[in-house]
Backbone bond lengths (Angstrom), bond angles and torsions (degrees), N, CA, C in turn:
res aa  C-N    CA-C-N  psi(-1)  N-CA   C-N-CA  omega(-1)  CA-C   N-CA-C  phi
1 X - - - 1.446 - - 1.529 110.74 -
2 X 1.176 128.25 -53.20 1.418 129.80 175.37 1.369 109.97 -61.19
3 X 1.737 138.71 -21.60 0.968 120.52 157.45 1.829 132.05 -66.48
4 X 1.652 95.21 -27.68 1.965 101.34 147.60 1.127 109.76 -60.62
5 X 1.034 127.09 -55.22 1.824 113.20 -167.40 1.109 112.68 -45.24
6 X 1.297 114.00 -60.41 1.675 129.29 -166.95 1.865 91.57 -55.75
7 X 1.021 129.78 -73.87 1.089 132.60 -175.92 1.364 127.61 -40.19
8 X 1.376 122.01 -38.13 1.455 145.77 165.69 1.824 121.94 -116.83
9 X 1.513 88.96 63.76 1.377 91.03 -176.03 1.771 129.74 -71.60
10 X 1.575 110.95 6.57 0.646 103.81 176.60 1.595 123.05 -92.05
11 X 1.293 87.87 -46.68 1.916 105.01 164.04 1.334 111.39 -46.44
12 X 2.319 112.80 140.11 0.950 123.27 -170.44 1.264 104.11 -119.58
13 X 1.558 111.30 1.83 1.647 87.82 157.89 1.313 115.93 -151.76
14 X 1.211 122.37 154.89 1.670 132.06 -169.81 1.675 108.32 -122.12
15 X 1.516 110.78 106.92 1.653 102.95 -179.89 1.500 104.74 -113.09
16 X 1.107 106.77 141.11 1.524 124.39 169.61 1.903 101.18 -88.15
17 X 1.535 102.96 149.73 1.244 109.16 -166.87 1.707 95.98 -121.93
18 X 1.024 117.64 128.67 1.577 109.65 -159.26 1.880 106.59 -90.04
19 X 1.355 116.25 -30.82 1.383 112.18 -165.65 1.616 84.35 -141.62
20 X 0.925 141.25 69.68 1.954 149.76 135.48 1.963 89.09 17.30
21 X 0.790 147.36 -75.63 1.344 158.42 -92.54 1.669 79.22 -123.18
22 X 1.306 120.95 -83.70 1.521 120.85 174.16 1.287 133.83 -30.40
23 X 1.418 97.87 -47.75 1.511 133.73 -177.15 2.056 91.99 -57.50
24 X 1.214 115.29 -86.08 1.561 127.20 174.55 1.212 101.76 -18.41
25 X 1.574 125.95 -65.50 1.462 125.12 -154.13 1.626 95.38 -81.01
26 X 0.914 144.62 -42.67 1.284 133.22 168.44 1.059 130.25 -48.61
27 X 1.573 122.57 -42.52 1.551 139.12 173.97 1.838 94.14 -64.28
28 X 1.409 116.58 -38.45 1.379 84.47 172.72 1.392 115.09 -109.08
29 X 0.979 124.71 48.23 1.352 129.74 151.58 1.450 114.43 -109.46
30 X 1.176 115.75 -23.37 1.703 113.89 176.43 1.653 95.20 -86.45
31 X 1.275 118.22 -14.33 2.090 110.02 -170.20 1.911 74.73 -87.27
32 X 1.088 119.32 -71.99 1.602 108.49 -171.85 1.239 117.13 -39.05
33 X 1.265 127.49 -28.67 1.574 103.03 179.33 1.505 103.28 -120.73
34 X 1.496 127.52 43.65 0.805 125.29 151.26 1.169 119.84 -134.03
35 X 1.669 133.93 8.39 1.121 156.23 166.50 1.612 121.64 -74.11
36 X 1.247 124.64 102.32 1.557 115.64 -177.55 1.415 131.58 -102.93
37 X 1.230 128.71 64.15 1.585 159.42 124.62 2.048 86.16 64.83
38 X 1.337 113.31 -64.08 1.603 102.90 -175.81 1.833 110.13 -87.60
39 X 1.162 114.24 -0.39 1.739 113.42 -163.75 1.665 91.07 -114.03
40 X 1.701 135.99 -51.80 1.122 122.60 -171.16 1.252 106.28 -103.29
41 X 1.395 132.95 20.77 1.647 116.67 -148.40 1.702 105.74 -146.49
42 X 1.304 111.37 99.11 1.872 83.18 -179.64 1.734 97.30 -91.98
43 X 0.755 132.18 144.58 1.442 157.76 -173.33 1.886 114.80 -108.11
44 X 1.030 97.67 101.18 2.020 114.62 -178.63 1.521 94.00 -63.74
45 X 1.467 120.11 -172.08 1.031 142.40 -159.05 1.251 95.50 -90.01
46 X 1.443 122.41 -62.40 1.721 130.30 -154.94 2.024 88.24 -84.47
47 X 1.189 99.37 -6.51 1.937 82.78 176.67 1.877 101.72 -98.12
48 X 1.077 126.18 -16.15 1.523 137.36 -177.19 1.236 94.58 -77.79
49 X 1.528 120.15 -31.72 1.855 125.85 -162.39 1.433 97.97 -74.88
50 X 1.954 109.76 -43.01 1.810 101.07 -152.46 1.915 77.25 -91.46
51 X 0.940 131.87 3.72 1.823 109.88 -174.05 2.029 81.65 -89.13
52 X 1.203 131.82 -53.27 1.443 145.93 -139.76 2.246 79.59 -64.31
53 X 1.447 92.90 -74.95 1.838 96.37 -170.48 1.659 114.05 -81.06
54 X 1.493 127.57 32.44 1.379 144.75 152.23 1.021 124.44 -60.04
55 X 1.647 137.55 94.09 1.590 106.77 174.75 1.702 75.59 -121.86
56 X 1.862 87.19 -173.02 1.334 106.44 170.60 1.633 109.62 -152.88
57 X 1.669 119.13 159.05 1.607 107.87 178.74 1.319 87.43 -131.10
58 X 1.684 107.16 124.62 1.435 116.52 160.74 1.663 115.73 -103.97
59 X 1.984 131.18 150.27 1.270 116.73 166.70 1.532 102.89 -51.57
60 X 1.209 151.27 -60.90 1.173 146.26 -166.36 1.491 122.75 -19.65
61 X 1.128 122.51 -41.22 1.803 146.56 -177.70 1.559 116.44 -134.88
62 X 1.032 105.88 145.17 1.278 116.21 164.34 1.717 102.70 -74.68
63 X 1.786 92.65 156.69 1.680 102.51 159.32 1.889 106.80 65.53
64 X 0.850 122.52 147.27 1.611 170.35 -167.81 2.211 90.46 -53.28
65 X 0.796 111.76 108.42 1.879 111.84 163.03 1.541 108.45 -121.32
66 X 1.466 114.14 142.74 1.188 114.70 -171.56 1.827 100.93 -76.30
67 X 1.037 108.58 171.14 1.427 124.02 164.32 1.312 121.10 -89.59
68 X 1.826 113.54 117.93 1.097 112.42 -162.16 1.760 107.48 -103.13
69 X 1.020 107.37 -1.59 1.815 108.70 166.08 1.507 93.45 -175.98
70 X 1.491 101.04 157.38 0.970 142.54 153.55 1.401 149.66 -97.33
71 X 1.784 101.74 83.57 1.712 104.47 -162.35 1.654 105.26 -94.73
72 X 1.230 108.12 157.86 1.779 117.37 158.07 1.044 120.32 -145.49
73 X 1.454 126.88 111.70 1.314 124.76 -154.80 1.503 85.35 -109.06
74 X 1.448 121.36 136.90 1.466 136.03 152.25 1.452 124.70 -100.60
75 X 1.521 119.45 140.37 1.270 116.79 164.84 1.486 110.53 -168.02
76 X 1.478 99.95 165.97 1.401 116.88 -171.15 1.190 129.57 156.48
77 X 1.068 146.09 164.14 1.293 134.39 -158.25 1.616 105.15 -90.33
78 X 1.570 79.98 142.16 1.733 111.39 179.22 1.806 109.30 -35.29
79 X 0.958 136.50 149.82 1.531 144.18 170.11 1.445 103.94 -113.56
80 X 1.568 118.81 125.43 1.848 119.02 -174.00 1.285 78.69 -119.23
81 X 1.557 102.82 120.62 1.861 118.13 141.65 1.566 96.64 -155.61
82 X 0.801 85.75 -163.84 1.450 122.46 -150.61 1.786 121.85 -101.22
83 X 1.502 92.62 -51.66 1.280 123.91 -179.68 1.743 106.29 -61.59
84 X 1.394 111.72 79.53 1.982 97.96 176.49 1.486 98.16 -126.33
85 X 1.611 96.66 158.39 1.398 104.45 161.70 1.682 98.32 102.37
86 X 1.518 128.08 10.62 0.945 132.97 -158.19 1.239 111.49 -120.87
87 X 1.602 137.60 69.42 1.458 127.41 176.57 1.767 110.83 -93.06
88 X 1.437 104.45 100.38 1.270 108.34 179.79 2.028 98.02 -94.08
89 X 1.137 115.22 -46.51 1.367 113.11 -178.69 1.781 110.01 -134.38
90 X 1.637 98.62 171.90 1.882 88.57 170.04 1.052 124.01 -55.83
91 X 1.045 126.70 -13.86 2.039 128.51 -160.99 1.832 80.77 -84.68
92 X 1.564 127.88 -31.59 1.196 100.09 -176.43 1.494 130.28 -98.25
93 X 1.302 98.97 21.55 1.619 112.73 -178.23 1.792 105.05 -105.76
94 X 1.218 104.92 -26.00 1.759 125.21 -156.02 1.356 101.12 -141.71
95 X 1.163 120.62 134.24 1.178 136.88 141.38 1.877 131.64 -47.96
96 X 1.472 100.41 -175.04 1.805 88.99 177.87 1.783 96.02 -85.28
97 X 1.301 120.49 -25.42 1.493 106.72 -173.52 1.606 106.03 -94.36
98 X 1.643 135.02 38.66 1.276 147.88 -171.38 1.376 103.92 29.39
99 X 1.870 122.16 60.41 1.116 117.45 175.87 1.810 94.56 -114.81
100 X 1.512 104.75 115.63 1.441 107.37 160.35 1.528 131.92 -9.17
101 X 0.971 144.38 98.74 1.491 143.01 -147.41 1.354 90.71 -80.28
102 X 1.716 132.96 -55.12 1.165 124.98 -174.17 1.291 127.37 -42.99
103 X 1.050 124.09 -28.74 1.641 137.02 -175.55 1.728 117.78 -89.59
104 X 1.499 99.10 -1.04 1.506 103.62 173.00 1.452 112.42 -129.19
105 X 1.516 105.33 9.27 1.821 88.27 -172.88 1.818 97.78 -125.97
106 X 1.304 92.46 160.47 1.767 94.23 172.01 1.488 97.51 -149.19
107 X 1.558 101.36 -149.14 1.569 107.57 -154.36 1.572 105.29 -81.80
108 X 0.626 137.36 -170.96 1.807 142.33 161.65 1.806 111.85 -82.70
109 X 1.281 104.75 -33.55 1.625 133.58 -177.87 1.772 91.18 -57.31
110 X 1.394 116.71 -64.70 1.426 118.98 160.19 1.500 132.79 -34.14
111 X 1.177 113.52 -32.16 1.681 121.87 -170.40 1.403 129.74 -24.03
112 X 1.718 111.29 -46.09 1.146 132.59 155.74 0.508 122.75 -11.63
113 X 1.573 127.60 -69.72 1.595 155.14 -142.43 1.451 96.85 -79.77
114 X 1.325 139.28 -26.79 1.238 138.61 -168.23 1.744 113.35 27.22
115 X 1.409 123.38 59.33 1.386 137.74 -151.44 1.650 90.05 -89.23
116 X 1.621 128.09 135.27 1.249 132.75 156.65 1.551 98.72 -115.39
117 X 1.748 109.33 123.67 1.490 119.95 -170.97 1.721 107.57 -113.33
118 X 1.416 110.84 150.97 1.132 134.99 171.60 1.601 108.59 -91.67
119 X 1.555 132.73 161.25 1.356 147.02 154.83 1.484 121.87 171.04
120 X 1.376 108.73 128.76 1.351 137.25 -133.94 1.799 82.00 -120.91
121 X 1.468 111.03 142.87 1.123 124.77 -171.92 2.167 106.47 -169.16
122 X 1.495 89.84 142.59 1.629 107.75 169.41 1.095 110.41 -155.08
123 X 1.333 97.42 -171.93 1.648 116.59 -167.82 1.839 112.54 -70.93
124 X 1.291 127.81 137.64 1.092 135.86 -178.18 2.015 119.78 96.94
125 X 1.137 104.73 -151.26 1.487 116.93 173.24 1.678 120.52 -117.09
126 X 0.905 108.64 129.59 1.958 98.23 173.32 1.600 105.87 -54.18
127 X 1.220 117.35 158.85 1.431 153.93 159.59 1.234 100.99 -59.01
128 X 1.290 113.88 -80.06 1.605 127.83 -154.84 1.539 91.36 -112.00
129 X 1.699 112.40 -175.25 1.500 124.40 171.47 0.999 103.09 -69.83
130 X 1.484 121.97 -61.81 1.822 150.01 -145.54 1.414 107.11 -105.08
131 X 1.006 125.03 124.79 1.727 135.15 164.12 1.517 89.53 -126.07
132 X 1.553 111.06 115.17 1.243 113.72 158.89 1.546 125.12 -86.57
133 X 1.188 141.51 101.08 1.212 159.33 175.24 1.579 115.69 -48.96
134 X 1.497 124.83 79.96 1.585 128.03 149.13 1.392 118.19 -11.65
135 X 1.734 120.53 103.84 1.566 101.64 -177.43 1.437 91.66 -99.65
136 X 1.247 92.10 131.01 1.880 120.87 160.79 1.096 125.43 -43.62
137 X 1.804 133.70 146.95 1.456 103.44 -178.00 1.422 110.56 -93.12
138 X 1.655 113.66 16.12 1.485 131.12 171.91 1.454 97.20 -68.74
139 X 1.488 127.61 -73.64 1.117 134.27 -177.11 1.513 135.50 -40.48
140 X 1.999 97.55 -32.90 1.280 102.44 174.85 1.483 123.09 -91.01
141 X 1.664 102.32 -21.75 1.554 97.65 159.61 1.581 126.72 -42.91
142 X 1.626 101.93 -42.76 1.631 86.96 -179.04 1.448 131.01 -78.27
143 X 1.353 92.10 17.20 1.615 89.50 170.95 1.288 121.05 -111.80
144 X 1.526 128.05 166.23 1.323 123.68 -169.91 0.994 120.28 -54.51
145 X 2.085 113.82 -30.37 1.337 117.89 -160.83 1.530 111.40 -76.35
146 X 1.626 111.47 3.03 1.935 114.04 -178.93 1.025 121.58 -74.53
C-alpha cells in the first residue's frame, strides 16, 4: 500500500478488496437496485425485445416473473502491453470470458500499478455520462477498509 501512496500522492484512499468474486456480485446487485431503467437508461428496440420475452423461475415463488434488468459485471486484472489500437480478430476485442479487452488493458509504462478493475454494464445506452453508484454497507464490508 505505501508503494500506492508514494505513487499516487494525491489520492486519500487505498481499499483492498478481500474476495474479487463477492465483491463483483454485489457491485451488481447494488447497480441493479439502484439503477432506473426509464431515468438512466435509453433502451433500443432489440433491448425492449429481450426485457418484453425475459422470464425467470425462482424456488422463492411460484410461476414465471419477468426480468427486471439486466446486469454484467466484469472483472479482472488489468493486461499491460503495448500493442493497442489493433483489431485484427474477436479474440482482440474480447477475451475468452467475452470481457471487452479495452477496459482491462493499459500501457506497459503502467505495470507497476498491478491494477485489478471492476465494470458494470446493461442493456441500452446511458442517459447521462455519470451514474453515481450508492455503496452498500454489503459492499463495503468486503473490503479491507470495514
Amino acid at each position: 500500500m505505501e508503494r500506492l501512496r508514494a505513487r499516487f500522492p494525491r489520492y486519500d484512499t487505498i481499499t483492498s478488496i478481500r474476495d474479487p468474486e463477492a465483491f463483483a456480485m454485489q457491485l451488481g446487485i447494488d447497480f441493479a437496485t439502484s439503477v432506473d431503467k426509464s431515468k438512466h437508461v435509453e433502451l433500443g428496440p432489440l433491448d425492449e425485445l429481450a426485457y418484453r420475452r425475459s422470464r425467470y423461475t425462482v424456488s422463492l415463488w411460484e410461476g414465471e416473473h419477468r426480468i427486471d434488468k439486466f446486469i454484467r459485471v466484469y472483472h479482472g486484472p488489468v493486461v499491460y502491453e503495448d500493442r493497442s489500437g489493433i483489431l485484427e480478430s474477436m479474440e482482440d476485442f474480447v477475451d475468452f470470458s467475452m470481457v471487452p479487452r479495452g477496459w482491462f488493458t493499459k500501457k506497459t509504462s503502467f505495470s507497476d500499478e498491478r491494477e485489478y478493475r471492476f465494470a458494470v454494464s446493461t442493456l441500452g445506452r446511458p442517459r447521462t455520462e455519470t451514474f453515481k453508484l450508492p455503496i452498500s454497507d454489503e459492499l463495503r464490508m468486503l473490503t479491507a477498509n470495514a
